[in-house]
N, C-alpha and C positions, 0 to 999 in steps of 0.2 A: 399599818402604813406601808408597811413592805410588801404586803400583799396587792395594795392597788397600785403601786409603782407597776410592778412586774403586769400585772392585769393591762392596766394603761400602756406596757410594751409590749403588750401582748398581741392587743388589740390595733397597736400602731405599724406593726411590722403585716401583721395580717391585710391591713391597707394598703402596705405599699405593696406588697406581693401580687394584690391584683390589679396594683397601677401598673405604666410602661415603665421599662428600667428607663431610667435619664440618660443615658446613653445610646438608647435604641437606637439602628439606623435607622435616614432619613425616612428610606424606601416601606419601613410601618409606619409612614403615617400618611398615606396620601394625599390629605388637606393640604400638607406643608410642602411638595415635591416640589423645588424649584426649577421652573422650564430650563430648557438647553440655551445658550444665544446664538442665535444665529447669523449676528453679525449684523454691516447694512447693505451687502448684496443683494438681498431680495427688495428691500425699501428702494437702491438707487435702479434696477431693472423697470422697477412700476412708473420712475419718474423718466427713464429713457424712452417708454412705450409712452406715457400721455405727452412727451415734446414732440415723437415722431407722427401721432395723430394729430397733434395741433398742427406741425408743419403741412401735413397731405389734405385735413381741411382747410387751411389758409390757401395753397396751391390752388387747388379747386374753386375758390372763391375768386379768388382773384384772374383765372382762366375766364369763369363764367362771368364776371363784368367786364373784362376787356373783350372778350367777343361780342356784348352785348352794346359795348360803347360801338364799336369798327362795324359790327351789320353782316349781314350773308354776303360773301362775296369779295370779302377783305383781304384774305390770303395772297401774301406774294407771290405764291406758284400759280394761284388762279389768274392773276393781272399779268395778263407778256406786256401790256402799255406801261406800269408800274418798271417792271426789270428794264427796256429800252430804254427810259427814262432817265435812268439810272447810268445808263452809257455813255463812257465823256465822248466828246465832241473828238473827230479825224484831225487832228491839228495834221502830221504829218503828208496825209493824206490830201488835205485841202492846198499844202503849200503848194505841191506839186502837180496837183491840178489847175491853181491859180498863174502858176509859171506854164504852164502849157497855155492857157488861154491867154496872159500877156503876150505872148511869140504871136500868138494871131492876130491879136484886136490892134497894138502896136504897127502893126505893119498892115500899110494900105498903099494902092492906086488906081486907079481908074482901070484900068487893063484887067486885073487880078479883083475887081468887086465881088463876079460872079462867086470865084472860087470862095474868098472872103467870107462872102456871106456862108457858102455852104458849109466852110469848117467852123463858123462859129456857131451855127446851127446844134451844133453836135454838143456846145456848153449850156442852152438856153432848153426853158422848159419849152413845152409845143405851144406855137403860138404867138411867143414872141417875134419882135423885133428882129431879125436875122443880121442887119446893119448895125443895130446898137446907136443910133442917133447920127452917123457919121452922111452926112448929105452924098458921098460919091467924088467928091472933088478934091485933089491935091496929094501928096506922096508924101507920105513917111518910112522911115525904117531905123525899126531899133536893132540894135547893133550890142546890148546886154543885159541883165536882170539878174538881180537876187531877192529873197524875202528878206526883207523889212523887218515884219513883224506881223502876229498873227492878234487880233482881239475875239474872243468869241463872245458874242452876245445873247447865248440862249443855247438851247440843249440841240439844238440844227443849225444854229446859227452864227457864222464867223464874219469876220473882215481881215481880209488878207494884204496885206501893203505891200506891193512891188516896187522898188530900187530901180528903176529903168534906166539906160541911159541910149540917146537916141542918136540920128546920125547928126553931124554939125558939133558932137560934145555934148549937148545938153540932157541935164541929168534930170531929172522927174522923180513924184511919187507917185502911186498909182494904187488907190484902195478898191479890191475887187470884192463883193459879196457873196458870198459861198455860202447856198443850203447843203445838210446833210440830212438822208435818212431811208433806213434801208441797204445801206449799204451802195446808195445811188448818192450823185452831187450834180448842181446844177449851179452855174451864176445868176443868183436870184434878183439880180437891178442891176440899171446900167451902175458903173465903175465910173468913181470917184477922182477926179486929177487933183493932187495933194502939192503941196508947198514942198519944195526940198530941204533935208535939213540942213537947218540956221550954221554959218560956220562959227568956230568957235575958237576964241586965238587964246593960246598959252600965257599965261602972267609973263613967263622967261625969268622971272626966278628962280636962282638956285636955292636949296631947303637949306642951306649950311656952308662955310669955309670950308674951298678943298685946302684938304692934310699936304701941303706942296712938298714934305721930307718923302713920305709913302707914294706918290704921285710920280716924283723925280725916280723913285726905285724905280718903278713900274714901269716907266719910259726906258730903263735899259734893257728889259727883258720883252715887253712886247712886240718890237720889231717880228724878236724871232717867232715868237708866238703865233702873229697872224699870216708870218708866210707860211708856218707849217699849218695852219687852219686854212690856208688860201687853196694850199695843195692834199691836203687831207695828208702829209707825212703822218702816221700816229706812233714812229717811233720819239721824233721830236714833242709832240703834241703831250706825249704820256712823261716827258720831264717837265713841263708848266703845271701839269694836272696835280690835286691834293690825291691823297690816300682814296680808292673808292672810287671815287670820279671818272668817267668815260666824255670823249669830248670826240665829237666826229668832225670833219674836215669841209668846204665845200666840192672837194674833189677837181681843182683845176678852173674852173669856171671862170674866177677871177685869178689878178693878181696883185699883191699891196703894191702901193705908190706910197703909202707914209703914214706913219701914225698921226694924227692933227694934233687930238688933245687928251690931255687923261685928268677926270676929276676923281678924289675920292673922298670922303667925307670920313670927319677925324674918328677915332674912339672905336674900341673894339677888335678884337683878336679876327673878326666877321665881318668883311664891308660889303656893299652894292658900290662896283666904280662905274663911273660911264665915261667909254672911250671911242672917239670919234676918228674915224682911219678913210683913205681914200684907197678905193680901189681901180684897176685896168680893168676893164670888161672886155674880154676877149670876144665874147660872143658879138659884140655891137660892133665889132671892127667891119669896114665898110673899102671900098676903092675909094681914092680921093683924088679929086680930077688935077690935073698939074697946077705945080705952084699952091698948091695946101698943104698942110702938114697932116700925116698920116701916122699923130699920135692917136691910139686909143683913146674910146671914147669914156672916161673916169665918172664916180660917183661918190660924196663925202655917205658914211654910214655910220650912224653911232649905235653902239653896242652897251650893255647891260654886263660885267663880269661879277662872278661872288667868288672873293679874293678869300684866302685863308692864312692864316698865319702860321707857318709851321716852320720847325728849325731856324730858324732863323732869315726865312726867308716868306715871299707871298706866293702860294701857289693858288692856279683856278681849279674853282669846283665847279663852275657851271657858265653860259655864255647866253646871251640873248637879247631880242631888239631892249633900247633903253628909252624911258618915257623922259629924261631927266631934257630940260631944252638946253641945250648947248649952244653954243656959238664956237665956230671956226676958228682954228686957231690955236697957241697953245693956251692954256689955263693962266 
């Protein structure tokens, strides 16, 4: 029995001897070599090149049906009719072409036709009307003009409104037709005589109760204020004035005769006041024949102030015409 133990060990060691020791490195057994990792750099690079190929085939596609929708010959640089088109309209241009040709068409007489015609010549395409409908007969003369307003109606095409006002007073509108193109303009139809505009009368409401404590302040300091504004003192001028504030003078021009009224609306460290003052117009002074009085010729004005509250007191930050309707007098 002791003999085939040992045998049986004998034989069992001799086995293992020409197995692998259980230990061997990995590196004897090639079957087993487990790869390196190499991470997902290489997987995210393969997924960055098939987005940037799908992107430059999508490109390409979509190039080759958009040219295929638009046709030969589509191209903005190819079209110069496409870019001029595109060019707004001479507004500035037409005003002042339009106010040169009111000076003319405005002003007529029988003596001066010839010339008439020939400077109006100079607005109309060849061809035209040289008279513009006018029969030859009777005298006008305008005496001033401004633009109105400009409507354009197309990529050459405006209507220019002139403000006339002619001799006698009477004031007009006056819509003139203006082509553009090229860098040329022509008045392209006779002109239009427009209705004046509608007058339009103020409610004469006030928006609020004037503040009569702030209001009563204000009347002891403004005196001085608008003579030193009458004469442009800016050493006075700069004691009414808030922190900041520059306040120019009218330099003598006029002279106050009295503050009328001062409104100023309650609430607020900030108001808008409107104050109505008469002044002497020295410029309008005239000879007066004997026995008239050879007072200056006066004007009531009401004014816009933004009053500020500071120390204990109102100073102006700023002066200007005032929309508020007032009535004469004091508040």
């Amino acid at each position: 029995m002791a003999r085939r133990a040992l045998l049986e060990r004998s034989d069992q060691l001799t086995a293992d001897d020409e197995a692998l020791p259980l230990r061997q490195s990995h590196s004897a057994r090639p079957e087993h070599v487990t790869p390196h990792w190499r991470g997902a750099g290489g997987r995210w690079l393969v997924w960055v090149a098939r987005a940037i190929a799908w992107a430059v085939l999508l490109l390409i596609g979509y190039r080759g049906i958009v040219a295929i929708m638009e046709g030969p010959g589509s191209s903005p640089s190819a079209s110069p009719s496409a870019s001029s088109a595109k060019t707004p309209f001479p507004v500035t241009m037409a005003e002042a072409y339009a106010l040169e040709f009111g000076r003319v068409y405005l002003n007529f007489s029988p003596a001066g036709a010839a010339a008439r015609s020939a400077s109006l010549a100079s607005f109309l395409p060849p061809g035209d009307d040289r008279s513009l409908g006018w029969n030859g007969a009777g005298t006008q003369r305008m005496l001033d003009e401004q633009v109105a307003g400009v409507s354009v109606t197309g990529p050459h095409t405006a209507v220019v409104t002139l403000l006339a006002q002619l001799g006698g007073g009477k004031l007009i509108e006056l819509g003139v037709p203006i082509y553009a193109a090229d860098g040329g303009m022509s008045v392209s139809a006779k002109p239009a005589l427009l209705a004046r505009p509608a007058k339009a009368v103020p409610s004469g409401e006030r928006p609020s109760t004037s503040d009569h404590a702030t209001a009563s302040a204000l009347r002891d300091q403004l005196p001085a204020f608008f003579q030193a504004y009458a004469s442009g003192d800016q050493a006075t001028l700069g004691r009414f004035a808030s922190r900041g504030a520059h306040i120019s003078g009218l330099g003598g021009e006029v002279s106050l005769a009295g503050v009328d009224s001062v409104w100023v609306p309650a609430g607020g460290s900030t108001r808008q006041a409107a104050v109505t003052v008469t002044w002497d117009l020295k410029s309008a002074a005239t000879a007066k024949p004997a026995g008239v009085s050879a007072a200056p010729a006066a004007l009531e004005m009401t004014y816009q102030l933004t009053i500020v509250r500071q120390g204990g007191s109102w100073d102006i930050r700023s002066i200007g015409a005032s929309s508020q309707p007032l009535a004469s007098g004091p508040p």
